[in-house]
C-alpha positions in Angstrom: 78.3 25.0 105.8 80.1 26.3 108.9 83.5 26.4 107.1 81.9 28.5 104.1 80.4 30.7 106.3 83.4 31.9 108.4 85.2 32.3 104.7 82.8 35.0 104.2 83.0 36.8 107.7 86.8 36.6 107.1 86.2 38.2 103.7 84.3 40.6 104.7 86.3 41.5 107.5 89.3 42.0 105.5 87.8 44.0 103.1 86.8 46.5 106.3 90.1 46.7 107.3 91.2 47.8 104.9 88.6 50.4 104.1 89.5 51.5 107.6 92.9 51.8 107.3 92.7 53.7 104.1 90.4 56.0 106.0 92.0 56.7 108.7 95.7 56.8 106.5 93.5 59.9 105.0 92.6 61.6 108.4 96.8 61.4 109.4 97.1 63.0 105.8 94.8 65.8 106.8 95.5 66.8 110.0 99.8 67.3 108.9 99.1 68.8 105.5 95.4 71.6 106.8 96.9 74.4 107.9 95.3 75.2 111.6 96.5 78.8 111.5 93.3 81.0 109.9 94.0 83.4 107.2 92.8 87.4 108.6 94.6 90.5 109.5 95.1 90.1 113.2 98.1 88.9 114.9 98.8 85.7 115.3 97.0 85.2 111.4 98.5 84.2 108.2 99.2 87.2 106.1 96.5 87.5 103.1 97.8 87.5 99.6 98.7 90.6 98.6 98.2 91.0 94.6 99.0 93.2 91.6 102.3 94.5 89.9 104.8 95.3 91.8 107.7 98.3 91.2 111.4 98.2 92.9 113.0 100.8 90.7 112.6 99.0 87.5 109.5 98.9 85.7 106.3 97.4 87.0 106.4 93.4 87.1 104.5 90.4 88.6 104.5 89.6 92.1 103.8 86.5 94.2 103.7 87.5 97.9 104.2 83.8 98.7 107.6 83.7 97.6 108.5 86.2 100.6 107.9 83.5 103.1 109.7 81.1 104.6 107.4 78.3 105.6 110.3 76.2 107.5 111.5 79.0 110.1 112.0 77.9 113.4 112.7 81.4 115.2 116.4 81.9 114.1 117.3 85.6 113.1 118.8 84.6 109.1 115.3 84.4 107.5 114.2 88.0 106.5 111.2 89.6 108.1 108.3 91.8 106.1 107.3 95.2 107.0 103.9 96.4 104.8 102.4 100.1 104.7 99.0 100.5 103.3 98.7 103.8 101.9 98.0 106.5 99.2 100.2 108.6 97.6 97.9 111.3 98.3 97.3 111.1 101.6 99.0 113.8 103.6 100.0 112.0 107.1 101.9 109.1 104.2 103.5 111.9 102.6 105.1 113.1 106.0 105.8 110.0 107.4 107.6 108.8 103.6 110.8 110.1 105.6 110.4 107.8 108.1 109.7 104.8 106.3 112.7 105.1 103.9 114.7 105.3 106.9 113.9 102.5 108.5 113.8 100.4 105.2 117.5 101.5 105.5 118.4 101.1 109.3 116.6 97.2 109.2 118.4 96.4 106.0 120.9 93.4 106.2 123.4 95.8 105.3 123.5 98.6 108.0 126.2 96.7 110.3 124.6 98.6 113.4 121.4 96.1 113.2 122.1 92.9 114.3 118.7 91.5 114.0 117.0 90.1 111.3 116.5 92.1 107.8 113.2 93.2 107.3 111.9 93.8 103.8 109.8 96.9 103.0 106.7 97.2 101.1 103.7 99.7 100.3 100.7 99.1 99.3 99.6 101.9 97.3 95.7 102.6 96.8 93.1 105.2 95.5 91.2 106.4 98.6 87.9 107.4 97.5 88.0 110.9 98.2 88.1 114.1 96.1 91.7 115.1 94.8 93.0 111.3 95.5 93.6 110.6 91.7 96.9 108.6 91.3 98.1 105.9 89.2 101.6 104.4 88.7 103.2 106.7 87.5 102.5 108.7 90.4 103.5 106.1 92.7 106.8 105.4 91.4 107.5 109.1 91.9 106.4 109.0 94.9 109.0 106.1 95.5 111.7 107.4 93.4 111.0 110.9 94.8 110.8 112.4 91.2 109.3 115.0 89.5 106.3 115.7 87.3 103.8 113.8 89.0 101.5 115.3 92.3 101.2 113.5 95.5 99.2 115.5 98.2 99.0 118.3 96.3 102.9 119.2 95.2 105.6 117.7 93.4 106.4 113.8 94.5 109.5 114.7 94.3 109.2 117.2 97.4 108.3 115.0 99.5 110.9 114.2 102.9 113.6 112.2 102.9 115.2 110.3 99.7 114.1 107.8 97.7 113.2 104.4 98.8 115.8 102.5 97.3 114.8 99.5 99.4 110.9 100.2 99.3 109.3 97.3 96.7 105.3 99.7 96.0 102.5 97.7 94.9 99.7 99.0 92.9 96.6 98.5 94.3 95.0 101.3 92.9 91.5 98.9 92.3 91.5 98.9 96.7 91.6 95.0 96.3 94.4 94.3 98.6 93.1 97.2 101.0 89.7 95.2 100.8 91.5 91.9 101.5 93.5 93.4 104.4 90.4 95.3 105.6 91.9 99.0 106.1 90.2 101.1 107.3 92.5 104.6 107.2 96.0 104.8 105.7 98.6 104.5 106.5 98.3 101.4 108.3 101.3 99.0 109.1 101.7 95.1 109.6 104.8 93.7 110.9 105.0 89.9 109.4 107.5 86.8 110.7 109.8 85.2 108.3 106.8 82.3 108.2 104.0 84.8 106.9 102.1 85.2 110.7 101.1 88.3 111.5 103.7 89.4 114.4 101.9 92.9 114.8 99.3 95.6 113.4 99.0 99.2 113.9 96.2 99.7 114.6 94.6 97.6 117.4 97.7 95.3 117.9 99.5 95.0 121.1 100.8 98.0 121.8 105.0 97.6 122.5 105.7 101.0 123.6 108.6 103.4 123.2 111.2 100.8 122.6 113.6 103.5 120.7 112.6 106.4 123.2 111.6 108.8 120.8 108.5 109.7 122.5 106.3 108.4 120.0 104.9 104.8 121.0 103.7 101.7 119.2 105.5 102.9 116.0 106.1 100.4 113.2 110.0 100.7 114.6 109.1 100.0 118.3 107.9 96.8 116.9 110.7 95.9 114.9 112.7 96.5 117.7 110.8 94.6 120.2 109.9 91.5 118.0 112.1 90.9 115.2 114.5 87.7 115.9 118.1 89.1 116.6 121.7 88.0 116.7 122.6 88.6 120.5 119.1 86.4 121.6 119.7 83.7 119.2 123.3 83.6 120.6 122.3 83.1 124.0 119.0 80.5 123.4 
């Protein structure tokens, strides 16, 4: 009877061994694939989805934000960065500061030979604020982009507005406030500065403030953050 009986316990032991192994197999699964960064709109957070169509120049079409990222950078300066303004084509301080942005969509570009940092890709996120006279739609915001006539933005022709037309600029329509929702915006425009791996690397408002880093007297601009934080040549060079 003793021999039957440790048959058994070694049957039964067996059998939990294996149960355990399979278990804790699972928990090594789990803790490499769960991501332990959060999702949210602060720095140091993975970038929310941004959705809806998407217009570079040629007709609206579908986005995946997603396909920005490069989920296997490792700090060096050849995967691109994002740059994202929230904003609404009607919004007076976005229609003066349109020159700005299309310049610096130009200046961080991988093909002005005076950067030598990463490229960083521009969008906008174009919305509907709720407030009287804000009526847009896509056509207006690809005038606003393409700095064309026959649609209003602020009040005169889009195609008034300063400085040229954002060539390198990809808008987004978010005209139903969903991504502004997602992204929790509170005032437009609002900028994010966003590695190559989708982490928030700065925000406008509230973020860490990086001063004047192109001394134009103006601090914690969207561009004293690209300056300050975006991976470049001369750093990578010397790690």
């Amino acid at each position: 009877m003793k021999h039957t009986y440790d048959d058994e316990a070694s049957t039964l032991s067996d059998t939990f061994l294996k149960v355990a192994s399979i278990f804790f197999v699972g928990i090594l699964i789990l803790a490499f694939t769960t991501d332990s960064i959060a999702t949210g709109t602060k720095e140091g957070e993975r970038a929310p989805a941004l959705d809806g169509a998407a217009y570079s120049g040629n007709g609206w079409s579908s986005f995946d934000f997603n396909d920005e990222f490069d989920t296997t950078w490792d700090g060096n300066a050849s995967s691109d960065w994002i740059m994202i303004e929230f904003m609404d084509t009607d919004c007076p301080y976005c229609v003066r500061s349109a020159d700005l942005y299309g310049e610096a969509s130009e200046a961080f570009h991988g093909s002005n030979a005076n950067w030598n940092g990463a490229q960083v890709n521009f969008f906008a996120s174009a919305t509907q604020l709720d407030i009287t006279g804000h009526e847009s739609s896509r056509e207006e915001i690809a005038a606003f982009r393409d700095k064309s006539t026959g649609q209003e933005c602020a009040s005169a022709d889009c195609a008034n507005r300063g400085g040229s037309a954002h060539d390198l600029v990809t808008y987004i329509d978010d005209l139903d406030q969903e991504n502004m929702d997602k992204w929790d915006i509170k005032g437009t425009p609002t900028y994010f500065l966003i590695q190559p791996d989708g982490i928030i690397a700065w925000v406008s408002n509230g973020g860490t403030n990086v001063g004047d880093a192109n001394n134009d007297g103006d601090e914690n601009t969207f561009i004293d953050a690209i300056i300050t934080l975006v991976t470049r040549e001369s750093v990578q060079e010397g790690a």
